[in-house]
N, C-alpha and C positions, 0 to 999 in steps of 0.2 A: 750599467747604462752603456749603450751602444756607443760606437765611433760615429761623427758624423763626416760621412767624407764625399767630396766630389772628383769627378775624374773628366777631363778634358782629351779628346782624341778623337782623331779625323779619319784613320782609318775602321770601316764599317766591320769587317770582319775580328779585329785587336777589339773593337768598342763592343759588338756582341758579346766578347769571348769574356770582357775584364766585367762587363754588365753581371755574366751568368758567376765570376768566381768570387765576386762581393755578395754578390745576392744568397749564396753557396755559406759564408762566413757570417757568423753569429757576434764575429767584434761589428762590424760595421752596419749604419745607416747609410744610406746611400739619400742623398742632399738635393745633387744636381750631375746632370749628364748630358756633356756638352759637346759639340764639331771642331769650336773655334776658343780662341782665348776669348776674345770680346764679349760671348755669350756672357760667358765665369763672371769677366769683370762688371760687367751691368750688373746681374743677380747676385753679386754674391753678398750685398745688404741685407740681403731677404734669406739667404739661406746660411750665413756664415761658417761653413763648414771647419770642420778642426782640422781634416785634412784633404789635402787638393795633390791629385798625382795629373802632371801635367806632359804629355808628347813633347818633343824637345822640334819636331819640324812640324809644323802647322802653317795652316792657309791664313792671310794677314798677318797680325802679329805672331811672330815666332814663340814656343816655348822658356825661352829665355828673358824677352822680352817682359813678358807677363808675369814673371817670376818676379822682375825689379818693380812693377807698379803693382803687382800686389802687396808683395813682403815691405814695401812703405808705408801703406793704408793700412795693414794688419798685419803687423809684427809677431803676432802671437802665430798668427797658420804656418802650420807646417808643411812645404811644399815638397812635394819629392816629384821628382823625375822618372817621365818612363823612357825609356833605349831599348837600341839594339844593341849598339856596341859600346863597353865601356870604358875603352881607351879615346869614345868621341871627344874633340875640344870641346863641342857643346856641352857636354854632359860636366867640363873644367869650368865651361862661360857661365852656365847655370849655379854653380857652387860661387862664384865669385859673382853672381847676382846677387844670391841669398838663400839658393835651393837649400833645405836640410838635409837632401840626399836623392840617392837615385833606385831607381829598381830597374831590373831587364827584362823583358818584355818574354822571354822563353822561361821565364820562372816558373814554378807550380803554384798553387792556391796554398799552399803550405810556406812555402820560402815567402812570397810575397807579401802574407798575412805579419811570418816575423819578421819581416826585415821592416813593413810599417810601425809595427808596435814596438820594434826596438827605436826607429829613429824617434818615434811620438816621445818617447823616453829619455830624447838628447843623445843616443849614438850615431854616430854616420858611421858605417861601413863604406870603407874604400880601397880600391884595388892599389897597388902598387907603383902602377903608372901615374895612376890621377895622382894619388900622393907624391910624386915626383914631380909633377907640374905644379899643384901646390906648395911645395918646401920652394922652387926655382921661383914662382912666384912671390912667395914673401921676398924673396933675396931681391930683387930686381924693386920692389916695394921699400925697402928699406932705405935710400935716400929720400923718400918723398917724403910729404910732412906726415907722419904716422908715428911721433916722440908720445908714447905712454907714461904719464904720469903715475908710476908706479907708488908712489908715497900717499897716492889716494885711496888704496885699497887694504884692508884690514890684515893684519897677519893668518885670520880665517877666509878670508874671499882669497888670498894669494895662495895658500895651502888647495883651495878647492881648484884653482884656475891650473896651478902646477897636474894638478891629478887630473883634469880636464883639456891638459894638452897631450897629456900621456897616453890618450884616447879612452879612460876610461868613463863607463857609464853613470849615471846619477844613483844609482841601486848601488854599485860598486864603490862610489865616493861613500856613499852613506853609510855601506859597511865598514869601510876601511877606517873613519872619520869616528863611529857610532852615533849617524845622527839619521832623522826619519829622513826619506826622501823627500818631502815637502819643503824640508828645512834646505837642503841641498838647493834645490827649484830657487827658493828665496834668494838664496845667498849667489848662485849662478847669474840670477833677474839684476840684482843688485850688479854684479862682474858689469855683467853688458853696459848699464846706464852710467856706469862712472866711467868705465871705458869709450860709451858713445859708440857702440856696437849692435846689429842685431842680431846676431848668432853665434855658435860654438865656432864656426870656422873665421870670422873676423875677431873671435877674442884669442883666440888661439895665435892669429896671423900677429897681433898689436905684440903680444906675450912674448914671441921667439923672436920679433925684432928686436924687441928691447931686449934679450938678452945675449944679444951679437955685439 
């Protein structure tokens, strides 16, 4: 069964070009195609797409923006980012909205297809810098109220969240662990709700505070 994905972008020639390399790929449906964030957020009732790749600089609401009021109404979408550059802040602002991740906009129909099917899968791929903003951010995080009740969490959700900050994938957990990937999903689903988290990047963030 196909991916169901929408893409949001304001530039007409990137919106042709990402239009023709989906339509091009055999994982995805294509949902909805949009100028502005606003469009997405009205329709996206109607089309609930699995995955939404959104431009980080748009006309009205910004990229960013629409990241936080989507990923509250639908926890479950996975939002990835499209850039130029991926040392941008925005591309930082957007992962500490809720983005799953990002893509570059110079990629091929190749790289772009894995790098959505791996994040769809719970990876983020990240450069070294974002990851630098990221780690400096937790630290600057870690006076505020963000105390993990670590004694909540099973000696198997802890085992899974440890292998889940280490960056590894849900495929990779479920190897290492010998459990289906489904099961992994579960036990990850569960991490986030006792944590009070929606994604790998805020469980991750709660996880290395508490271990400072």
């Amino acid at each position: 069964m196909k991916i169901k994905i929408a893409f949001v972008e304001d530039n007409n020639l990137f919106y042709q070009s990402l239009k023709l390399l989906l339509l091009e790929s055999e994982e995805f449906d294509i949902v909805g195609m949009f100028s502005n964030a606003e469009s997405l957020i009205k329709d996206f009732p109607y089309i609930l797409p699995e995955i939404v790749l959104m431009d980080i600089n748009l006309p009205g609401m910004s990229g960013v923006e629409a990241v936080s009021v989507i990923k509250k109404d639908y926890p479950e979408t996975k939002l990835i980012i499209l850039t130029v550059l991926e040392d941008d802040d925005n591309v930082f602002n957007s992962l500490k909205a809720g983005a799953d991740g990002y893509l570059l906009k110079k990629d091929s129909l190749v790289k772009i297809t894995e790098k959505i099917l791996l994040i769809k899968e719970g990876g983020a791929p990240i450069t070294s810098s974002i990851a630098k903003k990221i780690i400096d951010y937790f630290k600057s995080e870690n006076d505020r109220n963000n105390y993990l009740e670590i004694n909540t969490l099973t000696p198997r959700e802890l085992e899974v969240l440890n292998h889940i900050s280490n960056g590894l994938l849900n495929k990779e957990i479920a190897d290492k662990l010998f459990l289906s990937i489904d099961a992994i999903k579960k036990i990850a689903q569960s991490i986030y709700e006792k944590l009070q988290v929606r994604n790998r990047s805020e469980a991750i963030k709660k996880y290395l505070n508490n271990k400072k």
